[in-house]
VOSELUM-536913 format. One record per residue: residue in one letter; x, y, z of N, C-alpha, C, O in turn. Coordinates in nm, 3 decimals, padded with zeros to 5 digits. Each point is the difference from the previous one (the first is absolute). Layout:
+------+---------+---------+---------+---------+---------+---------+---------+---------+---------+---------+---------+---------+
| fiba |    n_xx |    n_yy |    n_zz |   ca_xx |   ca_yy |   ca_zz |    c_xx |    c_yy |    c_zz |    o_xx |    o_yy |    o_zz |
+------+---------+---------+---------+---------+---------+---------+---------+---------+---------+---------+---------+---------+
|    A |       X |       Y |       Z |       X |       Y |       Z |       X |       Y |       Z |       X |       Y |       Z |
...
+------+---------+---------+---------+---------+---------+---------+---------+---------+---------+---------+---------+---------+
//
This chain:
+------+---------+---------+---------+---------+---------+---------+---------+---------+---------+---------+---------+---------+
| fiba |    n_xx |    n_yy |    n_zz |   ca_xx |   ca_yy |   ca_zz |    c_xx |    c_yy |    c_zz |    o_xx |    o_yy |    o_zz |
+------+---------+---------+---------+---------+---------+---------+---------+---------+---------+---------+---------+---------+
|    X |  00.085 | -00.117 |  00.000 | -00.085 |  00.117 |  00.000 |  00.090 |  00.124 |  00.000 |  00.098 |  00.002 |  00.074 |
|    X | -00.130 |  00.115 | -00.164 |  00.047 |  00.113 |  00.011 | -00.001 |  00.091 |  00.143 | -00.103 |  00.019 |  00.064 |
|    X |  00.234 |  00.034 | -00.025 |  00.021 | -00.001 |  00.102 | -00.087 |  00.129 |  00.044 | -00.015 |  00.003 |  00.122 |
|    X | -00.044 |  00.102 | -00.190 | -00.098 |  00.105 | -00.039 | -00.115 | -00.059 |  00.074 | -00.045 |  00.050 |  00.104 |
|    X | -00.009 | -00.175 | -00.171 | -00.088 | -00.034 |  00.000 | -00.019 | -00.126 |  00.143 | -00.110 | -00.057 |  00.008 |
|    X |  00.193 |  00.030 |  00.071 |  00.051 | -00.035 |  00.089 | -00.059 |  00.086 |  00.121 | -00.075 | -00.036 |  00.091 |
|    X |  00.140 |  00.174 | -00.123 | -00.028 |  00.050 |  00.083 | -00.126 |  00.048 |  00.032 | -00.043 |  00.011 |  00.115 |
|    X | -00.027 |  00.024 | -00.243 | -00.164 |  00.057 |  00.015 | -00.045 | -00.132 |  00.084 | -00.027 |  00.016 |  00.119 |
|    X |  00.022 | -00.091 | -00.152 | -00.041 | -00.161 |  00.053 |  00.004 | -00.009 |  00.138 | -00.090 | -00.068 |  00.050 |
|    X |  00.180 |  00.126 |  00.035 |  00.032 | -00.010 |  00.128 | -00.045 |  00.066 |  00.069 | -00.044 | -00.037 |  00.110 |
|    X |  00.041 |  00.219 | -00.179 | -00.072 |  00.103 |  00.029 | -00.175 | -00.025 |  00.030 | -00.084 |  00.059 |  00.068 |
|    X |  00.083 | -00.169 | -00.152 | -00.184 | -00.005 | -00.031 | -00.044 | -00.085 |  00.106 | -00.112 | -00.003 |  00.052 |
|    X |  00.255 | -00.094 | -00.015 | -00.022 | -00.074 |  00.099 | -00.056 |  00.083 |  00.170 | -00.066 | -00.041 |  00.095 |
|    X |  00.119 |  00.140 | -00.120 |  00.037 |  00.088 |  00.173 |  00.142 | -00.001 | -00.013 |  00.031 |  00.103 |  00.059 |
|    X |  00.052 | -00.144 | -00.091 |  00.125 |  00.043 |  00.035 |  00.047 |  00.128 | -00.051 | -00.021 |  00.056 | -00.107 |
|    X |  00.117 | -00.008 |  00.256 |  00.035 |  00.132 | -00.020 |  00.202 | -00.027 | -00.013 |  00.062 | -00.085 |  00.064 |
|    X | -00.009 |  00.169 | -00.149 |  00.100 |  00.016 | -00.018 |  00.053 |  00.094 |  00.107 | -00.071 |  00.090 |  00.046 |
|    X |  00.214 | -00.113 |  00.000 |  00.047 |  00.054 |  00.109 |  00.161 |  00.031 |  00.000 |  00.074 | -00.092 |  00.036 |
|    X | -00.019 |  00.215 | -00.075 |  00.102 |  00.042 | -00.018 |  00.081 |  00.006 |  00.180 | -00.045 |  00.083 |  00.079 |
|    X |  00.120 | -00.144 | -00.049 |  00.027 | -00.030 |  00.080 |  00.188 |  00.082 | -00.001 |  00.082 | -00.039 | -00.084 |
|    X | -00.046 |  00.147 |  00.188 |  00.129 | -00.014 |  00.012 |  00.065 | -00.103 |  00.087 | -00.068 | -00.064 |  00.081 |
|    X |  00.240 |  00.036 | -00.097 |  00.080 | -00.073 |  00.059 | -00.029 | -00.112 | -00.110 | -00.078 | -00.011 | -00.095 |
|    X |  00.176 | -00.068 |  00.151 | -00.013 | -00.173 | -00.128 | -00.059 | -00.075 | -00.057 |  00.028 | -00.074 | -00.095 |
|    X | -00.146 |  00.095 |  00.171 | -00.132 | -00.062 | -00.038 | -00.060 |  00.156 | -00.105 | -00.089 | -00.026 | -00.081 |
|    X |  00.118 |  00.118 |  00.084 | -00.033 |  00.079 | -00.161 |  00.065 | -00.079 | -00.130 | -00.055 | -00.030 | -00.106 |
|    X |  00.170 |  00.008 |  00.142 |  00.123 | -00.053 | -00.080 | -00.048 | -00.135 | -00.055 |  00.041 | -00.025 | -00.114 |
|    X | -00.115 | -00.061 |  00.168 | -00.012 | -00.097 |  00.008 | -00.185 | -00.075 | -00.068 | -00.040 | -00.105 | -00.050 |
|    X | -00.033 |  00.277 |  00.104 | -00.104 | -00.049 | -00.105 | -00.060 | -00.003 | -00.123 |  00.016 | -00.088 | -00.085 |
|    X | -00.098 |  00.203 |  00.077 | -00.117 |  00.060 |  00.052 | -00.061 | -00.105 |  00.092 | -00.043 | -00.097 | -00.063 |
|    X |  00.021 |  00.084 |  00.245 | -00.056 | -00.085 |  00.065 | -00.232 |  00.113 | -00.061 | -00.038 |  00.114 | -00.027 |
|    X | -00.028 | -00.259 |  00.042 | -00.113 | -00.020 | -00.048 | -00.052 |  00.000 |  00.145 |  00.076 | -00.029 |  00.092 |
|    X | -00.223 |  00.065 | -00.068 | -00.054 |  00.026 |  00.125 | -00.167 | -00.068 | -00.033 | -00.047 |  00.037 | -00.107 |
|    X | -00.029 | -00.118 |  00.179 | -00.112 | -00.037 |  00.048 | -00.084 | -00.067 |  00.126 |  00.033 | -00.100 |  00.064 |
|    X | -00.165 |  00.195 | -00.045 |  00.031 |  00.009 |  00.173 | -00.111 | -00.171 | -00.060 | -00.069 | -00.016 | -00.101 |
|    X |  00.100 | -00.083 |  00.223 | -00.101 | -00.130 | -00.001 |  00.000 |  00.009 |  00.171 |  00.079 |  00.010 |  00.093 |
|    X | -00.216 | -00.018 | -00.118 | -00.063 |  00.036 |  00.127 |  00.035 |  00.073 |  00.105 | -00.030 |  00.120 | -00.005 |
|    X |  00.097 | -00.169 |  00.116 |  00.073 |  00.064 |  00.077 |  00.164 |  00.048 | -00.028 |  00.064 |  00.076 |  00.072 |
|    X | -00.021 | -00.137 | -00.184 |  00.095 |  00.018 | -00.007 |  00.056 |  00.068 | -00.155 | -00.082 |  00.069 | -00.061 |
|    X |  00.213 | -00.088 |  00.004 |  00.045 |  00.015 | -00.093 |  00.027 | -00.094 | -00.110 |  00.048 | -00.099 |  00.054 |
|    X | -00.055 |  00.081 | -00.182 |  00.076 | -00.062 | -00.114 |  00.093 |  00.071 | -00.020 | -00.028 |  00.119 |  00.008 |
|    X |  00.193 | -00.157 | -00.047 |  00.067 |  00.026 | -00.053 |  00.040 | -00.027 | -00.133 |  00.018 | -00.121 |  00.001 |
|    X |  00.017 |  00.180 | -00.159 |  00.027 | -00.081 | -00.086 |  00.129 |  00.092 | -00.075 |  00.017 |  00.122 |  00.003 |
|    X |  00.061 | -00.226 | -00.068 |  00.097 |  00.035 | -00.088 | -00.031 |  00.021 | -00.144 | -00.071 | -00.100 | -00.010 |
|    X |  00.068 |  00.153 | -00.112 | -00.025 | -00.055 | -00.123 |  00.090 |  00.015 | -00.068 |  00.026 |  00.105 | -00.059 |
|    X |  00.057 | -00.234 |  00.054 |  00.148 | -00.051 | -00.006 |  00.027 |  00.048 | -00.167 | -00.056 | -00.051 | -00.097 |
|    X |  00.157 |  00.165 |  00.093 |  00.063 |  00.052 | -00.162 |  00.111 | -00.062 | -00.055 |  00.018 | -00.106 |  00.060 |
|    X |  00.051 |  00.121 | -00.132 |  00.132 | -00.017 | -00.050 |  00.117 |  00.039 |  00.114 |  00.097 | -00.075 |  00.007 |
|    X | -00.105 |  00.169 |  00.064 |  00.093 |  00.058 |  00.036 |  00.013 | -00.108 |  00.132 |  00.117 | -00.022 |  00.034 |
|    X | -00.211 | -00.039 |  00.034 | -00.025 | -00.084 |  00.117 |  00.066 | -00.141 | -00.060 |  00.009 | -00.102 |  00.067 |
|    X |  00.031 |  00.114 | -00.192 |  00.031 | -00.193 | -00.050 |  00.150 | -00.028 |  00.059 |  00.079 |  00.093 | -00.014 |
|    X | -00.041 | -00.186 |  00.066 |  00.155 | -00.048 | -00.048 |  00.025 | -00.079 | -00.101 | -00.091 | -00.059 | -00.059 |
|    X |  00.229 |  00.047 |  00.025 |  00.013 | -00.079 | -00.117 | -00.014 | -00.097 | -00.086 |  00.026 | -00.027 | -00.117 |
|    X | -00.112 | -00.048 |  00.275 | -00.080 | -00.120 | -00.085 | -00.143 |  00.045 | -00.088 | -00.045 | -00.078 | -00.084 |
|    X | -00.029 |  00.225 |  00.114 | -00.051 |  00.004 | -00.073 | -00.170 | -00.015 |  00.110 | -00.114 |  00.014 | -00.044 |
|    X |  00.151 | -00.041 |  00.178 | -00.119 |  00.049 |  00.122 |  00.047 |  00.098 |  00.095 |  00.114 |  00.040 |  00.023 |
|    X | -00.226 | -00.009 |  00.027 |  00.005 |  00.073 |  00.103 |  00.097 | -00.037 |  00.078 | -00.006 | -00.120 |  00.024 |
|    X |  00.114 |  00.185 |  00.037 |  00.110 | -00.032 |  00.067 | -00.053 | -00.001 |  00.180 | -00.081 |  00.077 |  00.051 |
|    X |  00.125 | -00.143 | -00.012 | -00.030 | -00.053 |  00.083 |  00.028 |  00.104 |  00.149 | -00.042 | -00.035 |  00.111 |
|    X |  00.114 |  00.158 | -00.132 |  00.048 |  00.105 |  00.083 | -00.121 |  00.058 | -00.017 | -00.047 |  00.042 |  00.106 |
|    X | -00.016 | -00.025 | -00.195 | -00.162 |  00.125 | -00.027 | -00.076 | -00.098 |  00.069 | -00.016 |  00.043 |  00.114 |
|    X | -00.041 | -00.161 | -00.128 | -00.087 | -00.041 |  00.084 |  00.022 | -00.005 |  00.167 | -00.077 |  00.017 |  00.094 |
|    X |  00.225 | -00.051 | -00.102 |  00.014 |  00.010 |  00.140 | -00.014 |  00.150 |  00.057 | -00.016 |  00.009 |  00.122 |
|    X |  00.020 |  00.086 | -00.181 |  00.017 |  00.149 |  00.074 | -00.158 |  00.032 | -00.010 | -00.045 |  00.061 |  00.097 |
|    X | -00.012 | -00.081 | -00.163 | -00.184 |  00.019 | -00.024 | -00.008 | -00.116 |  00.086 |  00.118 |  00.032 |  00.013 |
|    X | -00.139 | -00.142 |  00.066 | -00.007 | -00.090 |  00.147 |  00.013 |  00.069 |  00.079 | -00.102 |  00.049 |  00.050 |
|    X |  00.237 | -00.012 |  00.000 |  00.053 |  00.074 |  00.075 | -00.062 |  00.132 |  00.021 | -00.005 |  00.068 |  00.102 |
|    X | -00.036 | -00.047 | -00.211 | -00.060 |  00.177 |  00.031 | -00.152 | -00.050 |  00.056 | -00.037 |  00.021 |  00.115 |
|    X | -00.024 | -00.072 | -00.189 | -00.139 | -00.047 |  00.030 | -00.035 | -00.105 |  00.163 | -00.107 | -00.024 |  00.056 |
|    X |  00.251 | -00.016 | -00.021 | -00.019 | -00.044 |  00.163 |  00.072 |  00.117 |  00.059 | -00.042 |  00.015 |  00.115 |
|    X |  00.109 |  00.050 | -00.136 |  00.021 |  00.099 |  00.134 | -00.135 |  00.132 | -00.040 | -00.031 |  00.089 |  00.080 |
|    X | -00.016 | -00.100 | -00.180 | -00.123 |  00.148 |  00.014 | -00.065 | -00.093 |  00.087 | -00.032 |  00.053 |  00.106 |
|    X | -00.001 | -00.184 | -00.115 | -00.140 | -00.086 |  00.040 |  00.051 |  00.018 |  00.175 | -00.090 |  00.019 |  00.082 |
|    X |  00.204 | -00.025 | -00.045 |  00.047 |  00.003 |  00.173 | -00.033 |  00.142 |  00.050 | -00.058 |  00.017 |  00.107 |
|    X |  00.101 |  00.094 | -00.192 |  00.020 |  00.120 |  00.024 | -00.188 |  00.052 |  00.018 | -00.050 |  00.081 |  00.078 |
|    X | -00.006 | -00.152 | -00.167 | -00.094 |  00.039 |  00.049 | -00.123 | -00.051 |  00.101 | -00.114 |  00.038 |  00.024 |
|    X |  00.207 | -00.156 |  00.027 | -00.069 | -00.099 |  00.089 |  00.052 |  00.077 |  00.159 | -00.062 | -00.012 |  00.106 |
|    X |  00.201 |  00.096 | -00.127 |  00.036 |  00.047 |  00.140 | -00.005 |  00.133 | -00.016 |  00.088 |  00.085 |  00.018 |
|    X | -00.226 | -00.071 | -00.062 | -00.039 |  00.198 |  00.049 |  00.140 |  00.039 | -00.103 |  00.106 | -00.008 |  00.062 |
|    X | -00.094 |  00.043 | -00.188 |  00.059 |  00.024 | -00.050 |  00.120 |  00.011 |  00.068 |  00.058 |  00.107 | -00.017 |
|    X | -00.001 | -00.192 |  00.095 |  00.178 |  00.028 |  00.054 |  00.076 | -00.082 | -00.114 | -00.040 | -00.113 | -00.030 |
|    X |  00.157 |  00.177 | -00.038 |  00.130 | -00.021 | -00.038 |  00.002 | -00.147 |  00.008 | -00.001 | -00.045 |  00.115 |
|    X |  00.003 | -00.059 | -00.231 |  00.051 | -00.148 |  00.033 |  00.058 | -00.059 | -00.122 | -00.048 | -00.031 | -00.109 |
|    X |  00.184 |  00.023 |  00.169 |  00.131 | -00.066 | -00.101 | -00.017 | -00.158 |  00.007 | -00.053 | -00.075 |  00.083 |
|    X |  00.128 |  00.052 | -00.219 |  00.006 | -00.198 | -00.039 |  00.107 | -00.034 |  00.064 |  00.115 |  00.039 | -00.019 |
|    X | -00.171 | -00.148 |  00.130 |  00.127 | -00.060 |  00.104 |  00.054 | -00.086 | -00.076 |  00.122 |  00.006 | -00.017 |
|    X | -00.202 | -00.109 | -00.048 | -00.024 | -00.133 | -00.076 | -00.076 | -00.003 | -00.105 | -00.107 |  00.055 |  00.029 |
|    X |  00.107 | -00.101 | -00.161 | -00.055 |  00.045 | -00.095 |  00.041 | -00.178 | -00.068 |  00.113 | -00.029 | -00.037 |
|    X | -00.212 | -00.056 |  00.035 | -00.032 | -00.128 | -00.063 | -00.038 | -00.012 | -00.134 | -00.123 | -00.003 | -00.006 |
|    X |  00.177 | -00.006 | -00.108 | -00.073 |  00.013 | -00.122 | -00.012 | -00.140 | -00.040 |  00.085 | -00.082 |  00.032 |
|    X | -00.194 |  00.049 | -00.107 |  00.014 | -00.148 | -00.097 | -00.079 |  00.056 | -00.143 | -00.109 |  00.057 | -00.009 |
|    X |  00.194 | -00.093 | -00.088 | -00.062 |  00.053 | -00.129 | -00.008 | -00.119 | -00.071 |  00.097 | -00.075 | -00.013 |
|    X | -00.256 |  00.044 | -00.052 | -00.053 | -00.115 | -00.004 | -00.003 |  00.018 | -00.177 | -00.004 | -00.094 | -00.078 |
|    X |  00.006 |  00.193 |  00.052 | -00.058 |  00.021 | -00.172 |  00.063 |  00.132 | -00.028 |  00.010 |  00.095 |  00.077 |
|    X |  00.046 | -00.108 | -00.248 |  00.059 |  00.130 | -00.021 | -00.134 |  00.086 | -00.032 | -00.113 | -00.049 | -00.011 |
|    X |  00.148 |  00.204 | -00.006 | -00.133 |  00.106 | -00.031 |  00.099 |  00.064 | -00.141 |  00.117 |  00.031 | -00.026 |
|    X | -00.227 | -00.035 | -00.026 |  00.075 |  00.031 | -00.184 | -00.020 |  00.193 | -00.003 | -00.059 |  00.050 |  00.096 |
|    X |  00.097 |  00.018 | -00.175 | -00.022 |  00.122 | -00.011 | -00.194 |  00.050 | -00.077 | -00.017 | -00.007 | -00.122 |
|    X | -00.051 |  00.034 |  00.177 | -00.097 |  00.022 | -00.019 | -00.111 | -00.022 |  00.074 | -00.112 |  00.050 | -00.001 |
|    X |  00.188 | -00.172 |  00.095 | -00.090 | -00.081 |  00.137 | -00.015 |  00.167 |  00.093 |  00.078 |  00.096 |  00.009 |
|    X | -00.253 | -00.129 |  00.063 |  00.025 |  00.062 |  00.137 |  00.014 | -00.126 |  00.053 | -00.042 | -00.109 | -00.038 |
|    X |  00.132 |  00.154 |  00.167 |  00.046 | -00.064 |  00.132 | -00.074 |  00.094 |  00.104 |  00.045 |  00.104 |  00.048 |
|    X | -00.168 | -00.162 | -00.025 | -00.067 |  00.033 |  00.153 |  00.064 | -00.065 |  00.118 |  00.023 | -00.120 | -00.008 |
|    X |  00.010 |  00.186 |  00.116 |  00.009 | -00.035 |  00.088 | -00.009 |  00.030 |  00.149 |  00.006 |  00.121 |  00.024 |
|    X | -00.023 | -00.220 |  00.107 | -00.115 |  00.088 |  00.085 |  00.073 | -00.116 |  00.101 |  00.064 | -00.102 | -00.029 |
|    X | -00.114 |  00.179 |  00.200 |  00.118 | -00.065 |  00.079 | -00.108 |  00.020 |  00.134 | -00.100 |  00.071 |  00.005 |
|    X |  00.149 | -00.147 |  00.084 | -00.094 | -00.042 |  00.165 |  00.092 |  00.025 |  00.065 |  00.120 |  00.011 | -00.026 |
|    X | -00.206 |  00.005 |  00.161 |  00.092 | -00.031 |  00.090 | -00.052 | -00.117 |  00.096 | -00.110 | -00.026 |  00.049 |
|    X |  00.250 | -00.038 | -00.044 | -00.050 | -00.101 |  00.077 |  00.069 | -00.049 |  00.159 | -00.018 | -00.113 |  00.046 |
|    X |  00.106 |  00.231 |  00.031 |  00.009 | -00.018 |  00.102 |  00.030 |  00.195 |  00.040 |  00.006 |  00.098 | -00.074 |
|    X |  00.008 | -00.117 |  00.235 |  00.045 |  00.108 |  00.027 |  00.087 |  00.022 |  00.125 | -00.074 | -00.044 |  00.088 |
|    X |  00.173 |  00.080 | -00.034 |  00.052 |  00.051 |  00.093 |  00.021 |  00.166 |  00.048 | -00.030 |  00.106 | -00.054 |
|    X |  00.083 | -00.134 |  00.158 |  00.037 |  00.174 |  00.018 |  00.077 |  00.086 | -00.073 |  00.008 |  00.123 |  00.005 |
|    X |  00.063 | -00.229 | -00.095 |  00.090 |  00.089 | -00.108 |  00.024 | -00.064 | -00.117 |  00.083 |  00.048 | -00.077 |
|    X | -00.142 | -00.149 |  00.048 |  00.027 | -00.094 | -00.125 | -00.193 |  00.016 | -00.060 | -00.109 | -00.015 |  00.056 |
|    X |  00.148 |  00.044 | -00.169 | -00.172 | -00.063 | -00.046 |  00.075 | -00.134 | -00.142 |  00.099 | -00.004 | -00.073 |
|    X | -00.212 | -00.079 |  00.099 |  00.046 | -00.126 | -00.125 | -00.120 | -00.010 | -00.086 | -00.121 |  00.014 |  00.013 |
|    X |  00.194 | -00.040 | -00.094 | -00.112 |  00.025 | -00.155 |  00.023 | -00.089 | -00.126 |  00.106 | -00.028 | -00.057 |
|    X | -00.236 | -00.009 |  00.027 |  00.052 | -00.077 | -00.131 | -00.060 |  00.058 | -00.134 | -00.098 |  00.076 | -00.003 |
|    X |  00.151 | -00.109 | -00.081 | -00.040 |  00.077 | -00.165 | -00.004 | -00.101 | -00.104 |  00.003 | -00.122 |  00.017 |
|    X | -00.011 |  00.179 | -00.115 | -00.035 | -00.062 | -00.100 | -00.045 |  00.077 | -00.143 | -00.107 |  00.060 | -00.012 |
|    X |  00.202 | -00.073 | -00.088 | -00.027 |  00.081 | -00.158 | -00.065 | -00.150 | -00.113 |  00.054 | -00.106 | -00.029 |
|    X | -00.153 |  00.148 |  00.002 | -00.077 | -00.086 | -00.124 | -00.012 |  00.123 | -00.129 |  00.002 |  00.123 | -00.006 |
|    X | -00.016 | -00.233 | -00.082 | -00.025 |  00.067 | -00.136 | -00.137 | -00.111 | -00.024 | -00.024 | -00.116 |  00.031 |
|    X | -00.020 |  00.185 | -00.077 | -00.174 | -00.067 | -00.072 | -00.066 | -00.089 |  00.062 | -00.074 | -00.081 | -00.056 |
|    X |  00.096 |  00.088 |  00.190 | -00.057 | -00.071 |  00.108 |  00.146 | -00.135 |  00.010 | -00.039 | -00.108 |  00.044 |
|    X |  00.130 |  00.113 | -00.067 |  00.117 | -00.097 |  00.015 |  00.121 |  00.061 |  00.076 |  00.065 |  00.094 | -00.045 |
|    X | -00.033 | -00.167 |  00.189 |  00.104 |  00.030 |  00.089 |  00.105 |  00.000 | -00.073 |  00.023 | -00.108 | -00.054 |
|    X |  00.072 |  00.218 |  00.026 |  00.129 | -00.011 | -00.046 |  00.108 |  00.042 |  00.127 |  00.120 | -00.017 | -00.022 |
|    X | -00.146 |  00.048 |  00.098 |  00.038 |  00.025 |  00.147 | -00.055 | -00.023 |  00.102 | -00.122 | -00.011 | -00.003 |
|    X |  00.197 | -00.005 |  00.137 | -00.065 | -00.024 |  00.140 |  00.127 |  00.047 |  00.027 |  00.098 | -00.012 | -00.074 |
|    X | -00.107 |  00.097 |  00.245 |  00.057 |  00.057 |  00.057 | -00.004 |  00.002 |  00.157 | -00.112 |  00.024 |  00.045 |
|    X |  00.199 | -00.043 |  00.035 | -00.052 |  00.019 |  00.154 |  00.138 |  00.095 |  00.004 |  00.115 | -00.013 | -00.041 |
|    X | -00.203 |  00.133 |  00.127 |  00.117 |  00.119 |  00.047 | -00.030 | -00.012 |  00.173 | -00.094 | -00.049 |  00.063 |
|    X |  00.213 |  00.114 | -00.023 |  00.019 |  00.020 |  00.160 |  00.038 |  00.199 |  00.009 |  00.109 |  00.056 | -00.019 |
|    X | -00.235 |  00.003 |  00.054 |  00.067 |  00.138 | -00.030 |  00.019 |  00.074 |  00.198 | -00.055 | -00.041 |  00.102 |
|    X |  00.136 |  00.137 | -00.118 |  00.049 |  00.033 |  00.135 | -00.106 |  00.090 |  00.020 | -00.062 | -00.007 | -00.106 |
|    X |  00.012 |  00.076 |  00.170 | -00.053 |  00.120 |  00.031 |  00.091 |  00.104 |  00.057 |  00.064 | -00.013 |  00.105 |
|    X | -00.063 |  00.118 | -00.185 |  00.095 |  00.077 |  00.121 | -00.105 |  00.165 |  00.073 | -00.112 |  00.050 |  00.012 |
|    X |  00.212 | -00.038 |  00.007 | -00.120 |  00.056 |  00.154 |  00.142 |  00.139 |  00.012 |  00.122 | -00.015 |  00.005 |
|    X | -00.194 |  00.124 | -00.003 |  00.074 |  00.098 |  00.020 |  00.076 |  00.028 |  00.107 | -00.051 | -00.038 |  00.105 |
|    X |  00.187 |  00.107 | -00.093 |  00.108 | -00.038 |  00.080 | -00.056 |  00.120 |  00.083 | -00.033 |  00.114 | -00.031 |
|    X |  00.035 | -00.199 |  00.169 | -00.037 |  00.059 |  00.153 |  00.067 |  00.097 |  00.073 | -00.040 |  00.071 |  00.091 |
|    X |  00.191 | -00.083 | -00.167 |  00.103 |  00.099 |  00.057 | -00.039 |  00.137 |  00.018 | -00.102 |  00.052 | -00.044 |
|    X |  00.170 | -00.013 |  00.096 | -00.026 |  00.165 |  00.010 |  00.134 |  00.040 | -00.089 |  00.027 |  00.118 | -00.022 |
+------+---------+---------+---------+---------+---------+---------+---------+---------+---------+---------+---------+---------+
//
């Protein structure tokens, strides 16, 4: 599909495009849709996202995971600050240039300073990723 036409498609869906500064600008355009209580995240994987074999390289999916479990923590702890302690990837299927890669993340434990989360990027309803992250919370410094 024309990548023009890609995009009206996504647009028509509800998805909103999201110019994002820091690496994750670099790294998308990251894709936005709210499902129910929460968020969809999606990629719509170009040329510039391929490595040399000719898929999606495997650093873009992991940084769209990664971004999509620490927003999912950050906004599970009252918007506080939460960095990737541990970051688990398994990539099950390559994503070709033209694929969206949706992807959307839980949480599934919590402590006083750790939240744990698992994820997951599909294309056309097919897992090409699963993910479990360990993110820190940090908490503003008490010092004087």
């Amino acid at each position: 599909m024309e990548h023009s036409a890609s995009i009206d498609r996504l647009q028509d869906q509800g998805w909103k495009c999201r110019q994002l500064d820091g690496f994750m600008g670099q790294s998308g355009p990251l894709w936005t849709r709210r499902e129910g209580d929460g968020w969809l995240y999606g990629l719509l994987a170009e040329d510039r996202h391929l490595n040399p074999a000719g898929v999606v390289h495997g650093g873009a999916l992991a940084t769209l995971i990664d971004h999509v479990i620490s927003t999912v923590a950050w906004a599970a702890c009252d918007r506080a600050p939460c960095v990737t302690v541990q970051l688990d990837t398994h990539f099950l299927a390559g994503v070709r240039a033209g694929d969206f890669a949706l992807a959307r993340a839980s949480i599934t434990a919590r402590t006083g300073s750790l939240v744990f989360v698992d994820g997951l990027v599909e294309v056309e309803g097919r897992i090409v990723l699963t993910a479990r992250g360990v993110m820190k919370i940090l908490r503003p410094d008490r010092t004087p």
